[in-house]
Backbone as JSON Lines, residues from 0, in Angstrom:
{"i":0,"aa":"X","n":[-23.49,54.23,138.88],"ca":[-23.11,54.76,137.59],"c":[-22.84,56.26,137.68]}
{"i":1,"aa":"X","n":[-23.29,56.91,138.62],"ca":[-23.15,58.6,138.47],"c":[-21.74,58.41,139.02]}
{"i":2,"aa":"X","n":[-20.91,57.73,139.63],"ca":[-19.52,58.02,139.99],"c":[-19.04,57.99,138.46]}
{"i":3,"aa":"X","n":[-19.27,56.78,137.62],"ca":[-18.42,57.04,136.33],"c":[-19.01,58.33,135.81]}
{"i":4,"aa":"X","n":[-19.91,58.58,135.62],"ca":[-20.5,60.15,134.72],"c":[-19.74,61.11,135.23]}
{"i":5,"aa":"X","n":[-19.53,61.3,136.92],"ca":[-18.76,62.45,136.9],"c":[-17.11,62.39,137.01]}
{"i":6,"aa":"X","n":[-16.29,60.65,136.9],"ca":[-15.4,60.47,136.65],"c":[-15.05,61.18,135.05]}
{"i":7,"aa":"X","n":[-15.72,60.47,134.32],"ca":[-16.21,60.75,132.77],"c":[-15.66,62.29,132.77]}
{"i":8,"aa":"X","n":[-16.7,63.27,133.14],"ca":[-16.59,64.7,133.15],"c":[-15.39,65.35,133.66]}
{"i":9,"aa":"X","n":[-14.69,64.59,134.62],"ca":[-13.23,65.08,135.24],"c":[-12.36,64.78,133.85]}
{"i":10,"aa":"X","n":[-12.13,63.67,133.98],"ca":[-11.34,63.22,132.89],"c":[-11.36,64.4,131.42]}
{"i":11,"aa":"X","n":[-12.83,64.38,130.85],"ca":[-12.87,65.38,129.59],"c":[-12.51,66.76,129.8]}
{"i":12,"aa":"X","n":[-12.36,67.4,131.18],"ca":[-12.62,68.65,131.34],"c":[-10.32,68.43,131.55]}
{"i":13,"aa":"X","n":[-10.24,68.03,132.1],"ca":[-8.87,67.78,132.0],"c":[-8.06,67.23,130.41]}
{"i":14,"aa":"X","n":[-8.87,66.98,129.31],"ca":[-8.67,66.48,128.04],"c":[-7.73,65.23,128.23]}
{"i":15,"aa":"X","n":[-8.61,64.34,128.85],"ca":[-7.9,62.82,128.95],"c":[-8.79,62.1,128.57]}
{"i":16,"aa":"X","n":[-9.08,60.75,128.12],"ca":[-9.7,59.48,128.37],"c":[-8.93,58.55,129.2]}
{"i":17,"aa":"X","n":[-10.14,57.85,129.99],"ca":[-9.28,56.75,130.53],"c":[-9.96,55.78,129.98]}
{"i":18,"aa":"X","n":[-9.38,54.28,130.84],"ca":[-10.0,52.95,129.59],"c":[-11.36,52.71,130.56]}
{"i":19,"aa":"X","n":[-12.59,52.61,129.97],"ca":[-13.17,52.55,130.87],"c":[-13.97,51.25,131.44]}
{"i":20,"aa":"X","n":[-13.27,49.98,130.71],"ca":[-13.29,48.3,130.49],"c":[-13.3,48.46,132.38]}
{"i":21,"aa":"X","n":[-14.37,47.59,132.48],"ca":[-14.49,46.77,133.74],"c":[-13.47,46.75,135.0]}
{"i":22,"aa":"X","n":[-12.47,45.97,134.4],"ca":[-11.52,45.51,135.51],"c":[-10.49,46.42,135.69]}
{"i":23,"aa":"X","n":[-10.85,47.48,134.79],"ca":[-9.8,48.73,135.46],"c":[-10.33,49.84,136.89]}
{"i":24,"aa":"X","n":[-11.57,49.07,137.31],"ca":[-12.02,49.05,138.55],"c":[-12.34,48.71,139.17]}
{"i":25,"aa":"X","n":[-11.92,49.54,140.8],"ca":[-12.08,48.24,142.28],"c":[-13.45,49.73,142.73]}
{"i":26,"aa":"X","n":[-14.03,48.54,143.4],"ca":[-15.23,49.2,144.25],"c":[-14.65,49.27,146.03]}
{"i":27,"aa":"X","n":[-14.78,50.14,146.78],"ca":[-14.6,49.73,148.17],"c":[-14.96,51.12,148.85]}
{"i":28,"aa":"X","n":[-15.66,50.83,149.66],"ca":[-16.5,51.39,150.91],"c":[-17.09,51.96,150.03]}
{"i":29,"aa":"X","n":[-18.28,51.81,148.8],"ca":[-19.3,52.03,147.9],"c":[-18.69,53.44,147.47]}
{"i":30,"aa":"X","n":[-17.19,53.55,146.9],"ca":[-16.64,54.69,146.14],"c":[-16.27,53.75,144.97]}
{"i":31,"aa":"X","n":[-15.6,54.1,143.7],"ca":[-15.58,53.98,142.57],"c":[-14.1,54.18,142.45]}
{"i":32,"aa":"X","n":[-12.73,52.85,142.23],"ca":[-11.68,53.79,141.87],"c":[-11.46,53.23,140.44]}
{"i":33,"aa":"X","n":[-10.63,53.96,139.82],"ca":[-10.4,53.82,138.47],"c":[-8.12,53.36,138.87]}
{"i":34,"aa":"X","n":[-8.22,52.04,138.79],"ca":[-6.74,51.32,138.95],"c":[-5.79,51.32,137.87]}
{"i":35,"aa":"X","n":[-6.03,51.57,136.62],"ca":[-5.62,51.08,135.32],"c":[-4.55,52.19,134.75]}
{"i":36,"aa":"X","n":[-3.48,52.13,134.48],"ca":[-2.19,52.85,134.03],"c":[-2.32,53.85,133.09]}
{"i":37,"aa":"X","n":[-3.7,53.77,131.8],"ca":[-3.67,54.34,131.03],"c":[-4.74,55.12,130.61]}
{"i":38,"aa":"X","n":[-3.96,56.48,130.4],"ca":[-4.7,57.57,129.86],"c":[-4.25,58.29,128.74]}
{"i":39,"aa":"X","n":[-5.2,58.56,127.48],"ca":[-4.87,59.1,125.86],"c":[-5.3,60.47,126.38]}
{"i":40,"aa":"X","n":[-5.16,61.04,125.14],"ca":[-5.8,62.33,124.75],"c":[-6.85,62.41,124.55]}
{"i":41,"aa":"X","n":[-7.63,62.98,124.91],"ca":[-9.25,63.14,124.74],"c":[-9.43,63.28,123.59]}
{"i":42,"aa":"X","n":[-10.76,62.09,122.95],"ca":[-11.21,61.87,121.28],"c":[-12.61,61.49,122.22]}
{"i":43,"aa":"X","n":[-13.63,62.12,121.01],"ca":[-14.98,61.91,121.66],"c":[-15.61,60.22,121.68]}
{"i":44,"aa":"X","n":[-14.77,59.89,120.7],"ca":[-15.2,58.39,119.97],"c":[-14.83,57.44,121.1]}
{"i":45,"aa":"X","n":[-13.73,57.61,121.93],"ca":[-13.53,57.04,123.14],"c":[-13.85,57.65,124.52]}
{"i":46,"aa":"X","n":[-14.76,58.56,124.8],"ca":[-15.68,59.2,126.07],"c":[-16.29,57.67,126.87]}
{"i":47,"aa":"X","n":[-16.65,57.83,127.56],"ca":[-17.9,57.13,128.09],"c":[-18.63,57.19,127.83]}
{"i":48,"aa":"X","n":[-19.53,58.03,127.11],"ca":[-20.89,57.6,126.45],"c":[-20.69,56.92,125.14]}
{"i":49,"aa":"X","n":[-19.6,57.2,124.54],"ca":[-19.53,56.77,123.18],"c":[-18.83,55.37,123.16]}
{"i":50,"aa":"X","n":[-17.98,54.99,124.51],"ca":[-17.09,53.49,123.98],"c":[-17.11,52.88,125.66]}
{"i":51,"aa":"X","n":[-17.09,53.88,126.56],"ca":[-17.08,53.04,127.84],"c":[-18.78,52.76,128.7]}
{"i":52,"aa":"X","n":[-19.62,53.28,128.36],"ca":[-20.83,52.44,128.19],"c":[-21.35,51.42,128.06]}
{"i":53,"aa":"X","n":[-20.58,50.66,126.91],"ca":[-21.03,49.82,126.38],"c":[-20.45,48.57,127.31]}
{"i":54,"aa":"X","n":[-19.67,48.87,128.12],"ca":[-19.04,48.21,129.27],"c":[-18.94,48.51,130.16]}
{"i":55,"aa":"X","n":[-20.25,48.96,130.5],"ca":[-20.66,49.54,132.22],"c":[-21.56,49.32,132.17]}
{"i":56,"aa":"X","n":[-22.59,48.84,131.06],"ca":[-23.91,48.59,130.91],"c":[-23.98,47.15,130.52]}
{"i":57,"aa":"X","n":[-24.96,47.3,130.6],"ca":[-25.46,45.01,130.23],"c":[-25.94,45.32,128.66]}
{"i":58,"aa":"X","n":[-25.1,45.72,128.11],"ca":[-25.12,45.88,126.55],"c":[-24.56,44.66,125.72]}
{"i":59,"aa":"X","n":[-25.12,44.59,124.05],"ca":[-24.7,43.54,123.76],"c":[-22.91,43.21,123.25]}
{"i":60,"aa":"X","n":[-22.12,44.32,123.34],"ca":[-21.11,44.03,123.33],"c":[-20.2,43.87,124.67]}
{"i":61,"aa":"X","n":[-20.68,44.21,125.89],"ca":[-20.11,43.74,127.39],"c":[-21.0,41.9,127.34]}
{"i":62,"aa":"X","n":[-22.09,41.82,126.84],"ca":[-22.17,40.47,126.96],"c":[-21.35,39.27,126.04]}
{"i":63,"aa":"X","n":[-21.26,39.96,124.65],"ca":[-20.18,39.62,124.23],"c":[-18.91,39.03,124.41]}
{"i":64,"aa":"X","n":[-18.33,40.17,124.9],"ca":[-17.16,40.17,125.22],"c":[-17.4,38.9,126.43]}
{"i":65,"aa":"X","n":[-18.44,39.06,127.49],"ca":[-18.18,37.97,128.52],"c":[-18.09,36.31,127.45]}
{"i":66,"aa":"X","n":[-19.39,36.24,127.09],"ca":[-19.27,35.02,126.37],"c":[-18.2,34.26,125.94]}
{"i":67,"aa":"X","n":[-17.26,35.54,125.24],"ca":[-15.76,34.78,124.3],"c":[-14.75,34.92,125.48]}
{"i":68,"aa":"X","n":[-14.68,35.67,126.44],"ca":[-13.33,35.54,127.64],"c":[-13.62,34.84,128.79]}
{"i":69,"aa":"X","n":[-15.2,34.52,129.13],"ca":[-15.65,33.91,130.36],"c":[-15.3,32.08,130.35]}
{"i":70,"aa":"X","n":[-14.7,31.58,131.11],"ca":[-14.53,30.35,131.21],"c":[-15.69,29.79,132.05]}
């Protein structure tokens, strides 16, 4: 998780968000990449602590979400 925190901090200090949903990352040789096309303007309401958390963590809306998309 400290790769996303200081992904997180690049991103804000550059005034971007990226999406920070699951499958917009690959893991390999235990680095962290972020694959996914899209980046907004930095709004705090979409940071990582505030919206990409909740889907990096075993929270009840990442379990959620598995429940209704998981086959």
């Amino acid at each position: 998780m400290e790769q996303i925190y200081k992904m997180s901090e690049k991103a804000k200090s550059a005034g971007i968000n990226i999406d920070y949903f699951p499958t917009n990352f690959i893991v390999q040789n235990g680095l962290i990449y972020y694959i996914d096309y899209e980046c907004n303007d930095y709004m705090d309401e979409w940071n990582f602590e505030n919206w990409g958390i909740n889907y990096c963590s075993k929270t009840s809306q990442f379990i959620e979400y598995l429940q209704q998309h998981m086959v």
